[in-house]
C-alpha positions in Angstrom: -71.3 -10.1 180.4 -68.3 -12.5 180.1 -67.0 -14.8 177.4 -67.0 -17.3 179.9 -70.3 -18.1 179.9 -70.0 -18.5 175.7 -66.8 -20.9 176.9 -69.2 -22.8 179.3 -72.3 -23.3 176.7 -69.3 -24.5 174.1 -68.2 -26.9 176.4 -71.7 -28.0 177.3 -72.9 -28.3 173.6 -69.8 -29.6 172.3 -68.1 -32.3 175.2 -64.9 -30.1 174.6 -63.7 -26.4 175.7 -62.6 -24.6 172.9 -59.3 -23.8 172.2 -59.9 -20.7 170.3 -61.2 -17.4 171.1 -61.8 -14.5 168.3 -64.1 -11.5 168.3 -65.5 -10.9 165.1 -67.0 -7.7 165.5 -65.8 -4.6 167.3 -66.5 -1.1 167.1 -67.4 -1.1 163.4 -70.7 -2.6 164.4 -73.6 -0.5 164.9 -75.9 -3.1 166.7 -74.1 -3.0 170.2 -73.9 -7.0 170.3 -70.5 -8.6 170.9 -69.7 -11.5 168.5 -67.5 -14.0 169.1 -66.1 -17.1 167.4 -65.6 -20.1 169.4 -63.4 -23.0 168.3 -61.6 -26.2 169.3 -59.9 -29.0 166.6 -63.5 -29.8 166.0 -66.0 -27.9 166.1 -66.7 -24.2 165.7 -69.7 -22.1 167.2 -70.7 -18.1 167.0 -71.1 -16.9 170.8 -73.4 -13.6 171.0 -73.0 -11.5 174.6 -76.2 -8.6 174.5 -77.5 -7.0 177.1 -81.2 -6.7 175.7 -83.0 -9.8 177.0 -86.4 -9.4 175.0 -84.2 -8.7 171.6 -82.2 -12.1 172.7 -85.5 -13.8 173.2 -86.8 -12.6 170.1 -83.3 -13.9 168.4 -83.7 -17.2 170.3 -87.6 -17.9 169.6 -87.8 -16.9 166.0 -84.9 -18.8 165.1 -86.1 -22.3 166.4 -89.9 -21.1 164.7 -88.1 -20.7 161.3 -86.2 -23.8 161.4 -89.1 -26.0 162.1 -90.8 -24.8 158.8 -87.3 -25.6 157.3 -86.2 -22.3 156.3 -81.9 -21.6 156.4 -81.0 -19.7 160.2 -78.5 -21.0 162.3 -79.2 -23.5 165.3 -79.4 -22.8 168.7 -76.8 -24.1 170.8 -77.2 -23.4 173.5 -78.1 -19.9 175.8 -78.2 -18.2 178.8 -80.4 -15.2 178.8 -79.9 -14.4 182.3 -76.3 -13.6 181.5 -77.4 -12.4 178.2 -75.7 -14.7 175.9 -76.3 -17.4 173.5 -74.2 -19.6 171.3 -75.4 -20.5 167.5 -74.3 -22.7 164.5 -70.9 -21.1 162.7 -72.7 -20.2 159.5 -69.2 -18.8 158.2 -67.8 -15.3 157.2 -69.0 -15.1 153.3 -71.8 -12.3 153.2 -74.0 -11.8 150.7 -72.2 -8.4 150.4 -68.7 -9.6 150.7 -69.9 -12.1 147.9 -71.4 -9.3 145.9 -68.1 -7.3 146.3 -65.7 -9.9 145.0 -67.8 -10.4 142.0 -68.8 -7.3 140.1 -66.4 -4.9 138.3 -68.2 -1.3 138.5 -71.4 -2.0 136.9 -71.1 -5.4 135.7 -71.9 -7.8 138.1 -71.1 -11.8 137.6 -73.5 -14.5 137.0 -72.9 -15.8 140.2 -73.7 -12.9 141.8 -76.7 -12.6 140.2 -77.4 -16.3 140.9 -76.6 -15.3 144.8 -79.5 -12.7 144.5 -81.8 -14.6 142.9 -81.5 -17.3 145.2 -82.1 -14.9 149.2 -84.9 -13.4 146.9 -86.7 -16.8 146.5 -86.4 -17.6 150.0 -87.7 -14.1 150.9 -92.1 -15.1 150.9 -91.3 -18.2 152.9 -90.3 -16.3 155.7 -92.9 -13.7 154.9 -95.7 -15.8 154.6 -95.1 -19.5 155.4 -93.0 -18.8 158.7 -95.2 -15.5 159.4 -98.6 -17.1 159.5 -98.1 -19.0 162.9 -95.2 -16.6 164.5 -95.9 -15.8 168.0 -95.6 -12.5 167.3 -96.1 -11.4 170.8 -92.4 -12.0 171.6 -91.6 -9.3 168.4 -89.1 -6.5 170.3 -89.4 -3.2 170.7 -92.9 -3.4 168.8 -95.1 -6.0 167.2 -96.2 -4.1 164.0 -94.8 -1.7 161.8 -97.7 0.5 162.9 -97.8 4.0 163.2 -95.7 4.8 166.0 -92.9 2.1 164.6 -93.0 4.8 161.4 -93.2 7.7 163.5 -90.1 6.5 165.2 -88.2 5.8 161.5 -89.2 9.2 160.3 -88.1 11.4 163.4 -84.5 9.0 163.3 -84.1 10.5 160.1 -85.5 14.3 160.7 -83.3 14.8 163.9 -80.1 12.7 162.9 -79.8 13.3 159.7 -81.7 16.3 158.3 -80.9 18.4 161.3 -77.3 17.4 161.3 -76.5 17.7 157.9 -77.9 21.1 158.2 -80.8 20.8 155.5 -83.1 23.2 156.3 -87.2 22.6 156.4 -90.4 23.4 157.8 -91.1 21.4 161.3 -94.9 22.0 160.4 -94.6 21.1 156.4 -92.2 18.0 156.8 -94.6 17.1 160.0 -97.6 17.3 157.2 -96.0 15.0 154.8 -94.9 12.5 157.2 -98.4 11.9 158.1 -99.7 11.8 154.5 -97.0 9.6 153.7 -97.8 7.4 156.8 -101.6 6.8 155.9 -100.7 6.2 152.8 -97.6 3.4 154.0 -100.7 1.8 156.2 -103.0 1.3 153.2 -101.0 -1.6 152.0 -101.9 -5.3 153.1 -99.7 -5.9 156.5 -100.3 -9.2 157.6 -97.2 -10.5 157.0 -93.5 -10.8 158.5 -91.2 -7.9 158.2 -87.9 -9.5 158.3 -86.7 -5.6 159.0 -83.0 -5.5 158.2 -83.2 -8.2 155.2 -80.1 -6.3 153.6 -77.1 -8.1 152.1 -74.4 -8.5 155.4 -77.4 -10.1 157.0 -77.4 -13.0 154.6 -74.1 -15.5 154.5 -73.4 -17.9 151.8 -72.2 -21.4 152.7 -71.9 -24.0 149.8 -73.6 -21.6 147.6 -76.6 -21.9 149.7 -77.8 -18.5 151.5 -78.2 -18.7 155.6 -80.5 -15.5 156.9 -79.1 -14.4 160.3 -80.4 -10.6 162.4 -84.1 -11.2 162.1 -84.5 -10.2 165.9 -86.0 -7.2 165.1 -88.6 -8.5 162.6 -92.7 -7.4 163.2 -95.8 -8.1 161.4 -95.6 -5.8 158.7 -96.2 -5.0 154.5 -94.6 -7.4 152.0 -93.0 -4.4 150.0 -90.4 -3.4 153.0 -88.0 -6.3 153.1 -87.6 -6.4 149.7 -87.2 -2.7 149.5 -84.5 -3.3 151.9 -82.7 -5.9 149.9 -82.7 -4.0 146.4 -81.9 -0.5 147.7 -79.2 -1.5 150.1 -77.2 1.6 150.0 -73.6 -0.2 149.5 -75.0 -2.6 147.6 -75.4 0.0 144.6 -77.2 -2.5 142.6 -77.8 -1.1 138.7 -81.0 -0.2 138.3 -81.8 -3.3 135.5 -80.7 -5.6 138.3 -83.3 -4.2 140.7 -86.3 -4.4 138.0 -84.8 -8.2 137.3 -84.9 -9.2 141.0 -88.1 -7.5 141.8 -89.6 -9.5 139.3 -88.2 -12.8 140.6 -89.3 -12.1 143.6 -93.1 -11.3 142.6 -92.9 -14.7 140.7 -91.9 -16.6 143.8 -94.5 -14.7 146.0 -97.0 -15.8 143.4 -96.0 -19.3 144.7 -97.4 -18.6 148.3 -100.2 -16.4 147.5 -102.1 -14.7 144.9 -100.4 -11.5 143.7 -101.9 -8.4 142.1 -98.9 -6.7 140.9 -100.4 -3.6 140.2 -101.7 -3.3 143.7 -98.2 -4.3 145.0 -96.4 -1.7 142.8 -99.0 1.1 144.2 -97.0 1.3 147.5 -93.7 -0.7 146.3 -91.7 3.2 145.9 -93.1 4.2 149.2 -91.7 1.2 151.4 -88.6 2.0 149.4 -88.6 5.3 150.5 -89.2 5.0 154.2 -87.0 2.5 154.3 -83.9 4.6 152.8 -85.2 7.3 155.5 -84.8 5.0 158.2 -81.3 4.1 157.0 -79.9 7.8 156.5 -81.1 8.3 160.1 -78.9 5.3 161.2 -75.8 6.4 159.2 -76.4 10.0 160.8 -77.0 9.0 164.6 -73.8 6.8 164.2 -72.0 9.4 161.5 -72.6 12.6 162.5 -74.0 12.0 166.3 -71.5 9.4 167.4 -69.2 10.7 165.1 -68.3 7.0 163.4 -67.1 8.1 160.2 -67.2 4.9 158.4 -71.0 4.7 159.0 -71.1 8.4 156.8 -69.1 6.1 153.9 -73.0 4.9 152.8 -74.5 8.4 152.6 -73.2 8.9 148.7 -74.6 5.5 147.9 -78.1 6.5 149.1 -78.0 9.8 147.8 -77.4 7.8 144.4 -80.4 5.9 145.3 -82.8 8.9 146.2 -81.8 11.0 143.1 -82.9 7.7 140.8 -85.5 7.9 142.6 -86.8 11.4 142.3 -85.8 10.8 138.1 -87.9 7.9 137.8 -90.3 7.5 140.3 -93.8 9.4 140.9 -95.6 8.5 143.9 -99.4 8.5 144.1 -99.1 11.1 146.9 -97.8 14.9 147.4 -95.0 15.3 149.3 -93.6 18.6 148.4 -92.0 19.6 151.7 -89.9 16.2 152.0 -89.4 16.0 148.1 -87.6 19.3 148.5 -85.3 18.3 151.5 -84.4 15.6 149.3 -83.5 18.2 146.4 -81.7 20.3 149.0 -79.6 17.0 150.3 -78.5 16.2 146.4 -77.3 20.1 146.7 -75.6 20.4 149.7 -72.0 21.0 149.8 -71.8 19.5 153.2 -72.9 15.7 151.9 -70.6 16.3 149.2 -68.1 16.6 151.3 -69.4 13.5 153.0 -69.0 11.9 150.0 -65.6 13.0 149.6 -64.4 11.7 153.0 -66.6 8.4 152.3 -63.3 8.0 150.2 -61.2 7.6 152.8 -58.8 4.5 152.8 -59.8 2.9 156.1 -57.0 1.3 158.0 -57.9 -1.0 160.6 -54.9 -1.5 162.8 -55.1 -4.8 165.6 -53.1 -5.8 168.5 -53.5 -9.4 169.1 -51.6 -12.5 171.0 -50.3 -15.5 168.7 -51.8 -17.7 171.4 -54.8 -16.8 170.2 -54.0 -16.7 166.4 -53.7 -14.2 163.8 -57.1 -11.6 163.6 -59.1 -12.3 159.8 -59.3 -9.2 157.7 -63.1 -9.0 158.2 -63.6 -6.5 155.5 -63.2 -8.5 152.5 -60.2 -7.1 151.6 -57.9 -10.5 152.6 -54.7 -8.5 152.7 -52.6 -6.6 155.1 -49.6 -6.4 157.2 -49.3 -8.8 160.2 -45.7 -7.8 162.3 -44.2 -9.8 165.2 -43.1 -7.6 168.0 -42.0 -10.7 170.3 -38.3 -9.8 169.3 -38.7 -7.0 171.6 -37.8 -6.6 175.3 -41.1 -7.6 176.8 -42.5 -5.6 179.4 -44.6 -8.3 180.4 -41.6 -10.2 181.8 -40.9 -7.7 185.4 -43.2 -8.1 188.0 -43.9 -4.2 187.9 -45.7 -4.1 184.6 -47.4 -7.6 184.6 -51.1 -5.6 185.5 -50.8 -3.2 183.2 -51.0 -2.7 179.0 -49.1 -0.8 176.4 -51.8 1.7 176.6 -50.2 2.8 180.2 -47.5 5.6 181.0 -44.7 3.4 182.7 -45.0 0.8 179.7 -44.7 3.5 176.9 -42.1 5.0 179.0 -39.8 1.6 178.9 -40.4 0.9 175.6 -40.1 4.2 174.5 -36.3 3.7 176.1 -35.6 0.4 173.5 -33.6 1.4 170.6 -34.8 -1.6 169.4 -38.4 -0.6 169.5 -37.9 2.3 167.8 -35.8 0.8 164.8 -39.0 -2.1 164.7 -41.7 1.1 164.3 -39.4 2.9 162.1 -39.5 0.0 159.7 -42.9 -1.2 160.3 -44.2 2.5 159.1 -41.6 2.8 156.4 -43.7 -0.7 154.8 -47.3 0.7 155.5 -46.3 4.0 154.5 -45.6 3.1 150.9 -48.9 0.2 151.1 -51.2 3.9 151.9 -49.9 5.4 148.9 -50.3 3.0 146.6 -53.9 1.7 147.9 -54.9 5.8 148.2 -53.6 6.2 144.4 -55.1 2.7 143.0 -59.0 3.6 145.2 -58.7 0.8 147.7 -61.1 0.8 150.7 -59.2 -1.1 153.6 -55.5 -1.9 154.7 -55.3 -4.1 158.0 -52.0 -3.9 160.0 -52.0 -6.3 162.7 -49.3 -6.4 165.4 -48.9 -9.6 167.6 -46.7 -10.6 170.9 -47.1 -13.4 173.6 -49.7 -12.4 175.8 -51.4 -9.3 173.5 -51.1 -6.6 176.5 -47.6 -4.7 176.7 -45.7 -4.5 173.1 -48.6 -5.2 170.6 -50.8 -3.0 172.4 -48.1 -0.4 172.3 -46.9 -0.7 168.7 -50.5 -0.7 168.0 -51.2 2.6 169.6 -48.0 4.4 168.4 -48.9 3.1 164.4 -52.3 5.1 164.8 -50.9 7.9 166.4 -48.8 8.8 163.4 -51.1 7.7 160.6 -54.0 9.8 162.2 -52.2 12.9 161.4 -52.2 12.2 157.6 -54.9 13.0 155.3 -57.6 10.9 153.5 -57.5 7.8 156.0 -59.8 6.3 158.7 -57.5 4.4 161.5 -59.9 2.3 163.3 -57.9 0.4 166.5 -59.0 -2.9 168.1 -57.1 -4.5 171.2 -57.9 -8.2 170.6 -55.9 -9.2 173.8 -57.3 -7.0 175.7 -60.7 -7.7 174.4 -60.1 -11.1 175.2 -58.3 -10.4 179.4 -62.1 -8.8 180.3 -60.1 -6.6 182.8 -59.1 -3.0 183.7 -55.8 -2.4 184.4 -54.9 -0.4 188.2 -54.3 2.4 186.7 -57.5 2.7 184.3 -59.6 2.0 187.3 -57.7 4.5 189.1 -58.7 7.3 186.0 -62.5 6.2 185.9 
């Protein structure tokens, strides 16, 4: 998969190449799919590059079904599924999370916020019942129904990736037992609906106030309870418990709108969907956390653990469930998820390489700070004919740079200034730092200071250093020697 084809869709859709090429998502992602920002004087256009063609397809068809009954998704551009890629409208960078984030001071959250909320909540039963009455539901990827297997498969995530990993000990045969009372029950409820699946707040942007719903590709006929289970227990979210009741509410009023609501019977399996959907999430954070070992995916686990213990104080479900009630009780208790919670702490530093060709990387996680240093006042490597196929990640370029007094007087400096930033965001309980370090091209000295600035602040405690090549990114090419070690 090449950004060329997004370049040749842009120019297609557009009369114009772009200009601009950014990737907006790298390794922080857990969905696999390259996103890319496309751009000329303009117009502007999100490029998507995924290898799964039915989950495209699903992408592709359910976005076109939704904006013919008018509800917000982008517009397709333009696609080539064959090359598995597909350009959409720029929707912008404002999630409903980000949004959240910048508005709320601990507990107290601002109007604004609230109004945000209130707003994606309304929208919620169109796509549930307006949209989900006519979806062609056959095209719904990997399965067309949360069924029982599609819970089966949520309930295992979280028994092998999280419970196992985390070391919580249980009975296979008791847990097993539970499950399936807990599934019957789950299937009780009224199912005829859409289930969005990930409706959580970084799947939702907000242009011009207005909310724009994006990642539906994984949606299936399902309960009514789910998605908005998803929304108000969105781990990072930590939305106060008044807030929750407040939205819920909202959002039973506007269903009332589309159909006629019993709001006892709703409330009857409400806590469960809630549940199995928080289970389905600790298993993702624990595939990615502790399987793939991708810390910043363990930085949610405190958040839901804050979400199941209000829910074991205040929430009685019309079932027994006393083998997976106590592996909850045993996760509020374990020293190890503490500990998780401890490291969940962690200032993450998220350090770029980049070409100012291609323009200066966005600090994607809300933050909008950072350190952006120019390394084109260095001997450039890229300049002899010996080096002009390699990268600053390679031996004979960190060799001749490594022989610049001048590079070492630029580092020196450099870490001298993020130094005393870490200190001062680790003392005041900031999140995220972004250093950024550009050059020409974005493969020999950025590349290199990059490296050599993650190198030294991986050896000090409390932080996360997270490293993206954007230059590289961009080349789509091994070096010689790479190819020479794979």
């Amino acid at each position: 998969m090449s950004i060329d084809v997004l370049k040749t869709l842009f120019g297609k859709h557009f009369g114009s190449p772009a200009t601009h090429v950014h990737p907006l998502q790298g390794e922080l992602g857990g969905s696999g799919r390259k996103i890319i920002r496309l751009a000329n004087e303009k117009s502007t256009a999100i490029g998507i590059l995924y290898g799964v063609r039915e989950e495209n397809a699903a992408f592709l068809e359910f976005s076109r079904h939704f904006r013919r009954h008018g509800l917000p998704v982008p517009e397709i551009y333009g696609e080539d599924l064959s090359q598995g890629a597909y350009l959409e409208e720029d929707l912008g960078d404002t999630t409903l999370f980000q949004f959240l984030s910048k508005n709320r001071h601990a507990e107290t959250i601002a109007p604004q916020a609230i109004d945000a909320y209130r707003k994606v909540v309304e929208v919620l039963p169109r796509f549930q019942i307006e949209a989900g009455r006519d979806l062609n539901y056959k095209l719904c990827y990997p399965i067309s129904s949360f069924d029982r297997q599609s819970i089966a498969w949520d309930l295992n995530y979280f028994k092998y990736y999280f419970l196992r990993l985390a070391g919580i000990p249980f009975s296979e045969q008791a847990l097993e037992d539970d499950f399936s009372r807990l599934t019957d029950f789950l299937l009780e409820a009224p199912r005829d609906y859409f289930l969005y699946r990930d409706f959580q707040s970084r799947n939702i942007l907000l242009r011009d106030g207005k909310p724009y719903f994006v990642d539906y590709q994984g949606g299936r006929k399902g309960a009514l309870q789910y998605d908005i289970a998803s929304l108000l227990f969105d781990a990072k979210a930590d939305l106060p418990p008044a807030l929750r009741q407040a939205l819920l509410d909202h959002y039973l009023e506007a269903l009332g709108n589309h159909i006629h609501v019993d709001r006892e019977a709703f409330l009857r399996y409400y806590y469960a969907y809630v549940y199995v959907r928080l289970l389905q999430a600790l298993g993702a954070y624990g595939f990615r956390g502790f399987y793939e070992r991708k810390a910043h995916f363990l930085q949610s686990v405190p958040y839901a653990l804050k979400n199941l213990r209000w829910l074991l104080h205040n929430v009685t479900l019309p079932i027994e469930l006393p083998t997976l009630l106590g592996a909850f009780r045993s996760m509020l208790a374990s020293e190890k998820l503490q500990s998780v919670a401890s490291d969940a702490d962690n200032l993450v530093v998220r350090i770029c390489s980049f070409s100012f060709h291609q323009g200066v990387p966005r600090d994607e996680s809300g933050n909008g700070g950072g350190f952006v240093f120019d390394g084109r006042s260095l001997p450039n490597p890229g300049r002899e004919e010996r080096f002009k196929s390699l990268t600053g990640k390679d031996a004979p370029v960190i060799d001749y740079l490594n022989q610049q007094e001048t590079v070492h007087q630029f580092m020196a400096s450099a870490l001298s200034l993020v130094d005393a930033s870490i200190a001062s965001y680790q003392q005041r309980g900031f999140k995220n730092l972004m250093v950024s370090f550009g050059c020409t091209g974005g493969q020999h000295r950025s590349v290199y200071l990059a490296e050599q600035m993650a190198k030294r602040l991986r050896a000090k405690p409390g932080l996360e250093v997270v490293v993206r090549h954007l230059g590289l990114e961009n080349l789509h090419t091994e070096t010689p020697m790479a190819r020479a070690q794979t």
